[in-house]
Short mmCIF file of the C-alpha atoms (twelve columns), coordinates in Angstrom:
data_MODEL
# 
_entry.id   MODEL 
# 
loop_
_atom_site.group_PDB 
_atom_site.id 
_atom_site.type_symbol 
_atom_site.label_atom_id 
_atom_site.label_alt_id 
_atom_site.label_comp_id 
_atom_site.label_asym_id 
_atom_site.label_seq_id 
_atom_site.Cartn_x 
_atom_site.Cartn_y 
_atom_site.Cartn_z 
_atom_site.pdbx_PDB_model_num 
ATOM 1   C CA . UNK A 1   98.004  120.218 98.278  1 
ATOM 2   C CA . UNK A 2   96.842  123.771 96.789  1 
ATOM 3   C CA . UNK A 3   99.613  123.967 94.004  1 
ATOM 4   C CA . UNK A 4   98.305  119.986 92.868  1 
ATOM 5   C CA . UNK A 5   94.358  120.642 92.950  1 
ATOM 6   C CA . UNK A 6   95.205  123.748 91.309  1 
ATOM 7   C CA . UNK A 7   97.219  121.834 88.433  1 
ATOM 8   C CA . UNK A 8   94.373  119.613 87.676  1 
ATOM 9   C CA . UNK A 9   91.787  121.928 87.578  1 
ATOM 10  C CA . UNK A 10  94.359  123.449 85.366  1 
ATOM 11  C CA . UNK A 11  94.509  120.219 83.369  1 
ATOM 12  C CA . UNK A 12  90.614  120.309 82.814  1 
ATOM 13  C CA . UNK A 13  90.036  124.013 81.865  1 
ATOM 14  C CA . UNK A 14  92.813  123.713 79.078  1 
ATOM 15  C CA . UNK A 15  92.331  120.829 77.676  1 
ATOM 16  C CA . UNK A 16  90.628  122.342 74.146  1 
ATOM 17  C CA . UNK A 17  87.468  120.968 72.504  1 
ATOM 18  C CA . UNK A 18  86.115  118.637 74.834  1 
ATOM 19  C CA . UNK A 19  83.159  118.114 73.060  1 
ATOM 20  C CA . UNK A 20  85.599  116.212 70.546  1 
ATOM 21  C CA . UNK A 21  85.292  112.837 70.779  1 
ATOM 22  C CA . UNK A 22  87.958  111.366 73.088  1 
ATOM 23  C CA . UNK A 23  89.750  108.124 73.992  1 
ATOM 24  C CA . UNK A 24  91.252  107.531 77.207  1 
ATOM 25  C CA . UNK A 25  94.632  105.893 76.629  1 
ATOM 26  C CA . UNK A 26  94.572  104.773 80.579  1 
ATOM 27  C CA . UNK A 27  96.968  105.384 83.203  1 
ATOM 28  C CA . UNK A 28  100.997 105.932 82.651  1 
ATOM 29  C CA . UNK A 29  102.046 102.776 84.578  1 
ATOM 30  C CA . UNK A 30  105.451 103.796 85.930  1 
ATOM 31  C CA . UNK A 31  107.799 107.105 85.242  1 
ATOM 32  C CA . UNK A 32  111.475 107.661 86.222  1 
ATOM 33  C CA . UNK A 33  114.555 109.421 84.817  1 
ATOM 34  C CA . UNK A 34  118.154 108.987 84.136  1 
ATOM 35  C CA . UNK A 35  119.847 110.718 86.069  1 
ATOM 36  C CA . UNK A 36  118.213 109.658 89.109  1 
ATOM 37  C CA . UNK A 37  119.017 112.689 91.132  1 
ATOM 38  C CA . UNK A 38  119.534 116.146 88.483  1 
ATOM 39  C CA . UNK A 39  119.635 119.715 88.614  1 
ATOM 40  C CA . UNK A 40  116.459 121.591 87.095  1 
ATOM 41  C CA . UNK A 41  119.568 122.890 84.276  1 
ATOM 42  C CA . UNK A 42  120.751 119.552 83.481  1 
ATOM 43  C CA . UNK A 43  119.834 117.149 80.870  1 
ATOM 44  C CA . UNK A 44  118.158 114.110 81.720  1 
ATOM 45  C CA . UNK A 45  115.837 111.953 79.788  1 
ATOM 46  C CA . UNK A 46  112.521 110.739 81.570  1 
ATOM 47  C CA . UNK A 47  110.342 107.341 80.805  1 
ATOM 48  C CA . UNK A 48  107.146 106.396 80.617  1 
ATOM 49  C CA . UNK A 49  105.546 102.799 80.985  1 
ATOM 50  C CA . UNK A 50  102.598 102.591 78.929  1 
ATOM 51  C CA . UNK A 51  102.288 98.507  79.758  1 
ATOM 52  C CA . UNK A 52  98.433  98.176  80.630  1 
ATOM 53  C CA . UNK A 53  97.531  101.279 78.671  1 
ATOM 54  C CA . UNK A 54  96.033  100.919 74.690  1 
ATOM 55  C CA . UNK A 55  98.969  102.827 73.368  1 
ATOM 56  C CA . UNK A 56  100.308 100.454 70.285  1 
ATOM 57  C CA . UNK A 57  104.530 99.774  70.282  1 
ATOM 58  C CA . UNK A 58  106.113 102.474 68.648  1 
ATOM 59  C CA . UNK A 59  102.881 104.509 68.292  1 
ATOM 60  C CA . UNK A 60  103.589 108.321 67.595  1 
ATOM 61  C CA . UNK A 61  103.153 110.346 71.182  1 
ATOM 62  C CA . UNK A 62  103.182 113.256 72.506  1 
ATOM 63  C CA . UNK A 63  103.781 115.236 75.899  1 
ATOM 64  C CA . UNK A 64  101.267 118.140 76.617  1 
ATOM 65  C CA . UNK A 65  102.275 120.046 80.125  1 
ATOM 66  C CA . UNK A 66  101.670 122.650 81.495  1 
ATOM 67  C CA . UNK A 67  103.334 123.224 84.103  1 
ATOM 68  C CA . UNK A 68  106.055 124.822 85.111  1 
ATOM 69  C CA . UNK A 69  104.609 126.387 81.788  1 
ATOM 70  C CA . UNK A 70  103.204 125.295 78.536  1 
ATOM 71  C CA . UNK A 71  105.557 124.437 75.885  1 
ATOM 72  C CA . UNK A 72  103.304 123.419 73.115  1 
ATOM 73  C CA . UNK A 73  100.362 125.977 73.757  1 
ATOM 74  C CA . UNK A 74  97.783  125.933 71.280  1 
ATOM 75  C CA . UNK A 75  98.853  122.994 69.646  1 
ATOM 76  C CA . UNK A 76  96.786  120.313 70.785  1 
ATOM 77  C CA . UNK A 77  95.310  119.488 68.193  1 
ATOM 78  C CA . UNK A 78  98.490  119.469 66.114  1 
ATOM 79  C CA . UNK A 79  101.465 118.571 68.291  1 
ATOM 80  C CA . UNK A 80  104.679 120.441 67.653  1 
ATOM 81  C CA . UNK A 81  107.816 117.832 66.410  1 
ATOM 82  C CA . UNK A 82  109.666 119.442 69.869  1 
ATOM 83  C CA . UNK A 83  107.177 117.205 71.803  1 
ATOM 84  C CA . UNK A 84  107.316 113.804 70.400  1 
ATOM 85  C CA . UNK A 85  108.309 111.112 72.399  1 
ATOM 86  C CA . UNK A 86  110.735 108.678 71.365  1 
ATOM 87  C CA . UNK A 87  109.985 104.760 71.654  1 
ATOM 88  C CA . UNK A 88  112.788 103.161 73.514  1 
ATOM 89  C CA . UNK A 89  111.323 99.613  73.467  1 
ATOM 90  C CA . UNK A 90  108.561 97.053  74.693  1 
ATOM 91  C CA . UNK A 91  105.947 100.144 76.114  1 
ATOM 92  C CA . UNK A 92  108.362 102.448 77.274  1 
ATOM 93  C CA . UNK A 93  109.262 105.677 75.822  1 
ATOM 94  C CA . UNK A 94  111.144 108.525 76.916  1 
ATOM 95  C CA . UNK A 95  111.606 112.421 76.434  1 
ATOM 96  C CA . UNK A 96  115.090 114.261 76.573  1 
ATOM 97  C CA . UNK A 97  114.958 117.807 78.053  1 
ATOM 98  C CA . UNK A 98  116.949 120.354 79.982  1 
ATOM 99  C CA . UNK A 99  114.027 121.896 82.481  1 
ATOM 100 C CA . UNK A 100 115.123 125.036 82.890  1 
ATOM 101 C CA . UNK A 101 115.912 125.417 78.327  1 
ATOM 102 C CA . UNK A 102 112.085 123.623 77.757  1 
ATOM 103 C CA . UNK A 103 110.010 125.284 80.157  1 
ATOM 104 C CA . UNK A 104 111.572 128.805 79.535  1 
ATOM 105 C CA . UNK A 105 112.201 129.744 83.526  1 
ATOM 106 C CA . UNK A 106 114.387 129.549 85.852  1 
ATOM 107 C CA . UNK A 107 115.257 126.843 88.402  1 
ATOM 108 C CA . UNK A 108 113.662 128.575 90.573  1 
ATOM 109 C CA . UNK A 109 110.749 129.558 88.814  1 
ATOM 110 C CA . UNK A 110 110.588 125.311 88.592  1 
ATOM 111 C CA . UNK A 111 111.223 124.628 92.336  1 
ATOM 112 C CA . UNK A 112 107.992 127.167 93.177  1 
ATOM 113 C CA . UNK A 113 105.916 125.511 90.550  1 
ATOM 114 C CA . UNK A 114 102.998 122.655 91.460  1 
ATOM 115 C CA . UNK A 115 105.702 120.053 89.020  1 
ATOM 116 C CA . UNK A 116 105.727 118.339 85.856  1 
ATOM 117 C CA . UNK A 117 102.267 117.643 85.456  1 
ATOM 118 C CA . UNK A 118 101.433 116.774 81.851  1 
ATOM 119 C CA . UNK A 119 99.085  114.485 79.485  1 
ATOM 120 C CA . UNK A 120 100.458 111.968 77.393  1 
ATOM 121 C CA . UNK A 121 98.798  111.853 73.678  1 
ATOM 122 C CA . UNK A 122 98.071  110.967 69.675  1 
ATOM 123 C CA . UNK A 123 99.035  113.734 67.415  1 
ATOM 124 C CA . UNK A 124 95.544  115.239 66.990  1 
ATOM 125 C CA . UNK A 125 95.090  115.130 70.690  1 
ATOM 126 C CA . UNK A 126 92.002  112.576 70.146  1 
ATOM 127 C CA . UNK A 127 93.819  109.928 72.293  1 
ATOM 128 C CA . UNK A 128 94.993  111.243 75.592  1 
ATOM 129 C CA . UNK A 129 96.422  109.437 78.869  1 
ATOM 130 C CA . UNK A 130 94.795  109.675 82.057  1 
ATOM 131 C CA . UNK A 131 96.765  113.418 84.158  1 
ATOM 132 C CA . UNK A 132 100.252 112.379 85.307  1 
ATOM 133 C CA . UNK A 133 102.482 114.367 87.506  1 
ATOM 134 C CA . UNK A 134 106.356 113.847 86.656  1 
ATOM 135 C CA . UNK A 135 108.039 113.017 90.082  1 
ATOM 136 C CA . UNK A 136 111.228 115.003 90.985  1 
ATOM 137 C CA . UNK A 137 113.337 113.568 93.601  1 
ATOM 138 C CA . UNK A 138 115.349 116.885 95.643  1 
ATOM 139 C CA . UNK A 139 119.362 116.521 96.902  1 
ATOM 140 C CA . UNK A 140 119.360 119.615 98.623  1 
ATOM 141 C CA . UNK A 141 119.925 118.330 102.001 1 
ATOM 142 C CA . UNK A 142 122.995 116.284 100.993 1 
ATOM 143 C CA . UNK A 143 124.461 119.621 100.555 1 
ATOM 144 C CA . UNK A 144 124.012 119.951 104.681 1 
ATOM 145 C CA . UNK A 145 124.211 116.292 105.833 1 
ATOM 146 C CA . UNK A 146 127.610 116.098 106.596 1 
ATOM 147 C CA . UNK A 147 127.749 112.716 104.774 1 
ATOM 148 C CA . UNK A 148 130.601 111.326 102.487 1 
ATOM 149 C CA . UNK A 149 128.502 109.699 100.289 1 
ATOM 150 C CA . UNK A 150 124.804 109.114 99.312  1 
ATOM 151 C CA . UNK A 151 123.078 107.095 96.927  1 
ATOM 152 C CA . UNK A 152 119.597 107.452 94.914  1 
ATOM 153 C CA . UNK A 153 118.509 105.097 95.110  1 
ATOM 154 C CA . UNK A 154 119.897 103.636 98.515  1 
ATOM 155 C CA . UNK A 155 119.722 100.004 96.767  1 
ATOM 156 C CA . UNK A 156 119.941 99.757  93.173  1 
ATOM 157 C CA . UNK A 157 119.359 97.308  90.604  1 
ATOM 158 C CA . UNK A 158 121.120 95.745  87.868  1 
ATOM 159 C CA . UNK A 159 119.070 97.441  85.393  1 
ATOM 160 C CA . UNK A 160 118.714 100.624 86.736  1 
ATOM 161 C CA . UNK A 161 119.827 103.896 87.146  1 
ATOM 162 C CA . UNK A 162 122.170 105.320 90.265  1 
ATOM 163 C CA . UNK A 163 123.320 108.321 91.223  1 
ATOM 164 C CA . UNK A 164 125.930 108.620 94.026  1 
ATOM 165 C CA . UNK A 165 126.687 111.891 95.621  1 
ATOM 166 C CA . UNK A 166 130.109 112.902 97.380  1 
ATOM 167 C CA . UNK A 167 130.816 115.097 99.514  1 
ATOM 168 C CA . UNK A 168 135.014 116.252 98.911  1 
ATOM 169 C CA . UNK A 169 134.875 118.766 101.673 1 
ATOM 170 C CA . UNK A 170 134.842 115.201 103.966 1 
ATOM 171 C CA . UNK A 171 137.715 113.414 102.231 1 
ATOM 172 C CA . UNK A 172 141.263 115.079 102.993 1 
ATOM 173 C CA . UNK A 173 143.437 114.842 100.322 1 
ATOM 174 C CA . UNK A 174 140.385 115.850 97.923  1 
ATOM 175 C CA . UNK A 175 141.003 119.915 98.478  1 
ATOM 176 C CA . UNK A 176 141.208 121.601 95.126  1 
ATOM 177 C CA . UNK A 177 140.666 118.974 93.000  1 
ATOM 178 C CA . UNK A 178 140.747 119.317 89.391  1 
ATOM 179 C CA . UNK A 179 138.557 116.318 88.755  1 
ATOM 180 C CA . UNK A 180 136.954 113.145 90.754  1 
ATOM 181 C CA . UNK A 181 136.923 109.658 89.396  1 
ATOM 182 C CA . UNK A 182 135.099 106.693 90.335  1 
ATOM 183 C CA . UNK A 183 137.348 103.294 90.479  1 
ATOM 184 C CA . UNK A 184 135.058 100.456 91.454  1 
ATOM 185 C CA . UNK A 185 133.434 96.961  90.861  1 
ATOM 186 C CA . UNK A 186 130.520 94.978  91.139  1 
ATOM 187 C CA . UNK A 187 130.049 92.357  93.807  1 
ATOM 188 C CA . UNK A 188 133.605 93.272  95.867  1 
ATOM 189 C CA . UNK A 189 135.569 94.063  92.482  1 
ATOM 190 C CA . UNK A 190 134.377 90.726  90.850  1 
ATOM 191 C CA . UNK A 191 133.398 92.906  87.883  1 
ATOM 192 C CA . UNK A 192 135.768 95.762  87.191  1 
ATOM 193 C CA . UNK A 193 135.770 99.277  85.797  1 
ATOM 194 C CA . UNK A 194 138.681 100.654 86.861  1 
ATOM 195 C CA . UNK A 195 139.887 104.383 86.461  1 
ATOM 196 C CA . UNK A 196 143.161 104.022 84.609  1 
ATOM 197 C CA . UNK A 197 144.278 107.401 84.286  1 
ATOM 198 C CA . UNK A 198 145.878 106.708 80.677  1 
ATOM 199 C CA . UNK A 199 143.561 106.134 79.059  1 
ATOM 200 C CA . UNK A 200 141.340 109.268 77.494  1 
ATOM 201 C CA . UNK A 201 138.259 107.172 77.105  1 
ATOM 202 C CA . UNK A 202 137.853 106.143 80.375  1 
ATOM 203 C CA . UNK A 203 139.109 109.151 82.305  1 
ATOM 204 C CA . UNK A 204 135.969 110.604 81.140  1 
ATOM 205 C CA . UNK A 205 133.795 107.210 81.519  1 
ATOM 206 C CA . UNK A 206 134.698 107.748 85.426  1 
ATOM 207 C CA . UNK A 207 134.653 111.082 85.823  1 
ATOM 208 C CA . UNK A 208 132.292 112.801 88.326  1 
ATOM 209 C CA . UNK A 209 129.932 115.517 87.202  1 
ATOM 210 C CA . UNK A 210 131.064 118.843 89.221  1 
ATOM 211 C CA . UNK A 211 128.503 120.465 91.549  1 
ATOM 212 C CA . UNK A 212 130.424 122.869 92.691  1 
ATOM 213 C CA . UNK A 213 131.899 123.660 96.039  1 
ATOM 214 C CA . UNK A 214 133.478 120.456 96.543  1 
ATOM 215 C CA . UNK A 215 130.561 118.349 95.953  1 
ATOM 216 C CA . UNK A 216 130.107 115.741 92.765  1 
ATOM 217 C CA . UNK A 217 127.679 113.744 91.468  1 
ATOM 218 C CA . UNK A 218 128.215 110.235 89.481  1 
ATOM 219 C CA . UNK A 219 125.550 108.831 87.535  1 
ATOM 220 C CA . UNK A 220 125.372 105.119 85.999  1 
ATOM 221 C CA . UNK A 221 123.183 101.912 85.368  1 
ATOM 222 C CA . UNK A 222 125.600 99.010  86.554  1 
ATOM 223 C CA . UNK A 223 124.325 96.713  83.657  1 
ATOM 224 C CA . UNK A 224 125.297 99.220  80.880  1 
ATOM 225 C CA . UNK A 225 128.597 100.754 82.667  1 
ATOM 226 C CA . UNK A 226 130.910 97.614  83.847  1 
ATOM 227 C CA . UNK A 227 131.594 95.138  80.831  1 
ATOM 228 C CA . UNK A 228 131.742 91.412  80.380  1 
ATOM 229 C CA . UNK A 229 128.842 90.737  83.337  1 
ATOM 230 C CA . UNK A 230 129.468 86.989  83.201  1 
ATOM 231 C CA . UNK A 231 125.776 85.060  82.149  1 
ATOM 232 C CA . UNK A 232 123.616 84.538  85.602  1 
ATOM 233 C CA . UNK A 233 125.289 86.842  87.384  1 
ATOM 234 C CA . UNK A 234 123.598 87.913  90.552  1 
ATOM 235 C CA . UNK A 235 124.061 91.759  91.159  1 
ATOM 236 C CA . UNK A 236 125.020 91.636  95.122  1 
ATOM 237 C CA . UNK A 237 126.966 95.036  95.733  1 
ATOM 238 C CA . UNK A 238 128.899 98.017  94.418  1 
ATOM 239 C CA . UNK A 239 132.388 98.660  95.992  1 
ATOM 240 C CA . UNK A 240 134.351 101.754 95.148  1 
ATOM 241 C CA . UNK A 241 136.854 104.399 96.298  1 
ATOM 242 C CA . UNK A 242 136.966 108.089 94.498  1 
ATOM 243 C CA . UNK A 243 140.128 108.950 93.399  1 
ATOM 244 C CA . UNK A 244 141.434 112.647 93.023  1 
ATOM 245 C CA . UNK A 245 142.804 113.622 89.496  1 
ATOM 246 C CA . UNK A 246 146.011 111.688 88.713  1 
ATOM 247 C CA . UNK A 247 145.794 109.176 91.959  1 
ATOM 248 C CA . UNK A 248 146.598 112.151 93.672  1 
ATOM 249 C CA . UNK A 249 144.294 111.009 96.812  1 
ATOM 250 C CA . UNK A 250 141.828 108.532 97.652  1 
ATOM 251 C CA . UNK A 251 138.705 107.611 99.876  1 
ATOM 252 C CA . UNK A 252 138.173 104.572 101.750 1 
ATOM 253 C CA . UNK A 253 136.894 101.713 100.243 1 
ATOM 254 C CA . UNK A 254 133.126 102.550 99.979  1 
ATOM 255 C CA . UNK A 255 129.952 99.816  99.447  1 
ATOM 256 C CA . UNK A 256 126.265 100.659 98.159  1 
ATOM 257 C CA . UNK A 257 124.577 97.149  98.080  1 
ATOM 258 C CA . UNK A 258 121.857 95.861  96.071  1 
ATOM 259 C CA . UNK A 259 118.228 95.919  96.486  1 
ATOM 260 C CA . UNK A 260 116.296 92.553  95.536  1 
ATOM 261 C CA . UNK A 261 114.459 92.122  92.580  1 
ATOM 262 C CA . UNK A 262 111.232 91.072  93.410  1 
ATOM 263 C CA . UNK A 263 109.777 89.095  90.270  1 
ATOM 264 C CA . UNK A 264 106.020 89.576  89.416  1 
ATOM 265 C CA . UNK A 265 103.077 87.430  90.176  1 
ATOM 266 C CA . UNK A 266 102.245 84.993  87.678  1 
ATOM 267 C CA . UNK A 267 99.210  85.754  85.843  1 
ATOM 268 C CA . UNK A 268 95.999  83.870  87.091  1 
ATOM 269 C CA . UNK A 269 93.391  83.326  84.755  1 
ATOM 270 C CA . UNK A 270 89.590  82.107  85.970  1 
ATOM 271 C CA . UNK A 271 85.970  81.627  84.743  1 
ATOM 272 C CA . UNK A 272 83.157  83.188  87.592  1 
ATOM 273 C CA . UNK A 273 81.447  81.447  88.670  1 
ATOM 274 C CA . UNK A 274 82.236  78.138  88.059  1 
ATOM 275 C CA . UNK A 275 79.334  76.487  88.029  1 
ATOM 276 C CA . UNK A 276 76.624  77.860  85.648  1 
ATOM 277 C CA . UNK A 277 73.569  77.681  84.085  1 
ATOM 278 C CA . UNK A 278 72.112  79.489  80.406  1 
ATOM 279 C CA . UNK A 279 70.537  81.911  83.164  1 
ATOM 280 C CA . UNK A 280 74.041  82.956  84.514  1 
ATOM 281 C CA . UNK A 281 76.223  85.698  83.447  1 
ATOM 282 C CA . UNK A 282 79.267  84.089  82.514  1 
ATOM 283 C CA . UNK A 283 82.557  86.113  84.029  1 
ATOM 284 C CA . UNK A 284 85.516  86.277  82.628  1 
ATOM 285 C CA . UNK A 285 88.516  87.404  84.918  1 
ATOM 286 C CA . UNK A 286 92.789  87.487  84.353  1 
ATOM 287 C CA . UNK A 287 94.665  89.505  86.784  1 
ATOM 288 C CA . UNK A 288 98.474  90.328  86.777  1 
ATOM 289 C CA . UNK A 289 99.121  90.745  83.398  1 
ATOM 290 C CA . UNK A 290 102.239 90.859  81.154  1 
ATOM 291 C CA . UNK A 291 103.019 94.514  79.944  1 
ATOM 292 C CA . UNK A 292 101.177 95.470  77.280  1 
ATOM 293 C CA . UNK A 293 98.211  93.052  77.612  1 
ATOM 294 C CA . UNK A 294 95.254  95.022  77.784  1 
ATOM 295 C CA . UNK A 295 92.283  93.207  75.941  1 
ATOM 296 C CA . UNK A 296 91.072  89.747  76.528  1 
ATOM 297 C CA . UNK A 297 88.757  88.440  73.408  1 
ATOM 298 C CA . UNK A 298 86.419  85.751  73.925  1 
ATOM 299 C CA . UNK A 299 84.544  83.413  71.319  1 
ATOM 300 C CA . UNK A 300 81.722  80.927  72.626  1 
ATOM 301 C CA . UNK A 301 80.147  78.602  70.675  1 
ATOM 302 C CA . UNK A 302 76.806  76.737  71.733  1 
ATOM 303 C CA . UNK A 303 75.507  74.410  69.556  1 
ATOM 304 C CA . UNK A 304 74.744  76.954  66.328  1 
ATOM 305 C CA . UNK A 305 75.012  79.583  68.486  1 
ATOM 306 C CA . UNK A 306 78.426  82.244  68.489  1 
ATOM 307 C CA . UNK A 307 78.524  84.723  71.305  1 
ATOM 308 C CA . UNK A 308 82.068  87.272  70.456  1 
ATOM 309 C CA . UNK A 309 82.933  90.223  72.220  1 
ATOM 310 C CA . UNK A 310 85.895  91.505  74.069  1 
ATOM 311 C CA . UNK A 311 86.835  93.782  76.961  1 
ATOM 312 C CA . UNK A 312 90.068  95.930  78.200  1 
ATOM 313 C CA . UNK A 313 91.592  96.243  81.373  1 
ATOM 314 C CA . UNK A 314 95.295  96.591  82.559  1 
ATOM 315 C CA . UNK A 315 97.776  94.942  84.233  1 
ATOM 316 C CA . UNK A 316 96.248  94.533  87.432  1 
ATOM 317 C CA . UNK A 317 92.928  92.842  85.831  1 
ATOM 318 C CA . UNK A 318 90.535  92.516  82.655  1 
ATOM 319 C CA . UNK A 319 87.705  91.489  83.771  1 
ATOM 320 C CA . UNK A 320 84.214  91.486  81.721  1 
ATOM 321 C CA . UNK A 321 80.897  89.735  81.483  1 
ATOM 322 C CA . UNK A 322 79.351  87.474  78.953  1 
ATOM 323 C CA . UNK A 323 75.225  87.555  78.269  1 
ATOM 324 C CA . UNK A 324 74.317  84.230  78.206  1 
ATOM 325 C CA . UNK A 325 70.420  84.389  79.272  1 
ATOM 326 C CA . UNK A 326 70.267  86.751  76.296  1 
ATOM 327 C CA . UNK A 327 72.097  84.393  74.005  1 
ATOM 328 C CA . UNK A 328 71.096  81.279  74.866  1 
ATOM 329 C CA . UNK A 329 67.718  81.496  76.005  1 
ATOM 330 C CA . UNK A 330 65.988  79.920  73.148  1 
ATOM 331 C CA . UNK A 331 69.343  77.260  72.752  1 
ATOM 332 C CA . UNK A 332 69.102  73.829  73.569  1 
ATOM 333 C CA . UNK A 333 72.534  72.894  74.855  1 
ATOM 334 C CA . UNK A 334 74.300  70.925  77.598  1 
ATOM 335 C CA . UNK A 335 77.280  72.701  77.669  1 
ATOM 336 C CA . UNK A 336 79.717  76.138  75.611  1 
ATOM 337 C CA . UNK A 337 82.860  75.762  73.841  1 
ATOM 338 C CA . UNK A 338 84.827  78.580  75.110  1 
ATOM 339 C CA . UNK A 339 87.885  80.291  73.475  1 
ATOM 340 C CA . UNK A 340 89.490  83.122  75.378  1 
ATOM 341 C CA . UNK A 341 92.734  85.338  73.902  1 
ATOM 342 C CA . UNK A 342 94.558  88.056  74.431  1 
ATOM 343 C CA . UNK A 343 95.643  91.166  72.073  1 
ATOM 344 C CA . UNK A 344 98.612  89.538  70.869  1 
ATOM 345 C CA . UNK A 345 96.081  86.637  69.497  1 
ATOM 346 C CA . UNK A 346 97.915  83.901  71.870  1 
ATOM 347 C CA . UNK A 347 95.302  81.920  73.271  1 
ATOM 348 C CA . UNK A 348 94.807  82.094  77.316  1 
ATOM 349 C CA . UNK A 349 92.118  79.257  77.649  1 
ATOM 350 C CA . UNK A 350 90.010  77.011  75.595  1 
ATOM 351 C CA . UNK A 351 87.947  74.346  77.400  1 
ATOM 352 C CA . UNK A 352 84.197  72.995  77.335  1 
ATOM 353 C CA . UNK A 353 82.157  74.377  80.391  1 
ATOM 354 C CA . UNK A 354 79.445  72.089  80.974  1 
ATOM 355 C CA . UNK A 355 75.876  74.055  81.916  1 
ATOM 356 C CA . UNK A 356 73.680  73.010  84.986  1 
ATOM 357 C CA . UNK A 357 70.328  71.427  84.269  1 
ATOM 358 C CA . UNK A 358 67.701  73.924  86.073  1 
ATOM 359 C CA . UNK A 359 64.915  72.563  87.396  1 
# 
């Protein structure tokens, strides 16, 4: 709890020129990294889902952290090229780094750290996301466990990433082994990747990255690895032996299934209250949001009246309130024409909303 108070407070006293004029970006919506599961010396790219934020697709970005140290010091106001971001697609970008190469220090110098926490932002540092800490998921008690295999994460999805430890010290026949492969299939070998030991390109497609005293690590997302995934198909398991070098010993069949994809709400879109009056405020409300809707715009007209305005939110809700005793108090009208849309100009609502005669 110290070593993350300390990090934001951190956050705060170095973040330069606050008396700059600054716009909060919002909230990184989701991070992860492929590999799932990686040493603080190996590559591995992380993401960040900026769905629900104001960042534009494919706007330039930056990462600013500072800790385990502070790559980019004194550039915040000019970010160095080193710390751009690269736009993958939709609102997610991602970063490539080896830890232990970016930060300077050692893994660990990393480990004792408070994390990866960081700021996402514009080039000039005059747009800036809300304090994010980088989550690191630790395998050192696989090491100890006394398990064959483990998988991160225990159920995986179609679309993303899995690593699968394995433990050779378990599997006899597996003693001094050159090399590990992974010969497997999706849904009880429906779909196949097989390790065919002839063939250069996909010796090293299934190989196993070496950890070192008999343990090894494979890393893959099922939808990019196995080829020809028929159309509709329904990602159920994962079944798969390890295979030593040339066939030279194998495991038992081994099975890692699925976890369900859970689809999101719909989006619900309402008027509050909904009965009203030219003395009521008129709200506005749409909660679960596609990614990268972040700004409802409204247009009302009343007779030769035109009330515009917008407001921002994120993907849980935008939610904002409309003046209408201000606007319409000197109006004669029985009823507003309202036309509601969101920031990709697609229209969410239009209807008539009559108004209550007050007494």
């Amino acid at each position: 709890m110290k070593k993350i108070l300390y990090a934001i407070l951190v956050s705060v006293f170095l973040l330069p020129n606050l008396a700059k004029a600054q716009e909060n970006a919002g909230v990184v919506a989701d991070m992860w990294s492929y590999p799932v599961i990686y040493k603080y010396d190996e590559q591995v790219k992380w993401y960040f889902d900026l769905s629900g934020s104001t960042w534009a697709q494919g706007e330039d970005i930056y990462l600013w952290i500072w800790s385990p140290s502070e790559p980019d010091a004194g550039n915040w106001e000019d970010s160095s090229d080193f710390a751009k971001l690269t736009w993958e697609h939709d609102f997610v970008w991602s970063f490539t780094l080896t830890p232990t190469t970016y930060f300077n220090v050692t893994p660990e110098a990393i480990a004792a750290s408070a994390g990866f926490w960081f700021r996402l932002k514009n080039d000039n540092g005059t747009k800036q996301s809300e304090v994010a800490n980088m989550p690191y998921q630790s395998f050192e008690s696989f090491y100890t466990a006394n398990e064959l295999i483990r998988s991160y994460p225990e159920h995986p999805t179609l679309d993303g990433g899995i690593s699968i430890l394995f433990n050779a010290n378990l599997a006899p026949g597996f003693e001094n082994a050159t090399s590990v492969h992974f010969h497997s299939g999706m849904n009880t070998w429906a779909v196949l990747q097989e390790y065919q030991a002839w063939l250069p390109d996909i010796v090293e497609k299934t190989k196993l990255k070496n950890l070192g005293n008999g343990f090894w690590k494979m890393d893959l997302i099922p939808s990019q690895y196995y080829n020809n995934i028929p159309d509709g198909f329904v990602f159920e398991n994962i079944t798969f032996i390890f295979v030593k070098d040339d066939w030279a010993a194998t495991t038992p069949d081994q099975v890692i299934y699925a976890g369900e994809v859970t689809p999101p709400p719909p989006p619900v879109f309402r008027f509050f209250p909904q009965h009203i009056s030219k003395k009521d405020f008129l709200g506005i409300i749409r909660n679960n949001n596609e990614p990268g809707i972040n700004t409802l715009t409204y247009s009302i007209t009343a007779g030769s009246v035109a009330i515009n305005g917008s407001f921002s939110g994120g993907t849980a809700e935008i939610k904002g309130f409309v003046n209408l005793p201000s606007a319409l108090q000197n109006v004669n009208v029985t009823s507003i024409h309202v036309i509601v849309k969101d920031n990709t100009d697609r229209t969410i609502s239009e209807v008539d909303i009559p108004l209550k005669t007050l007494d």
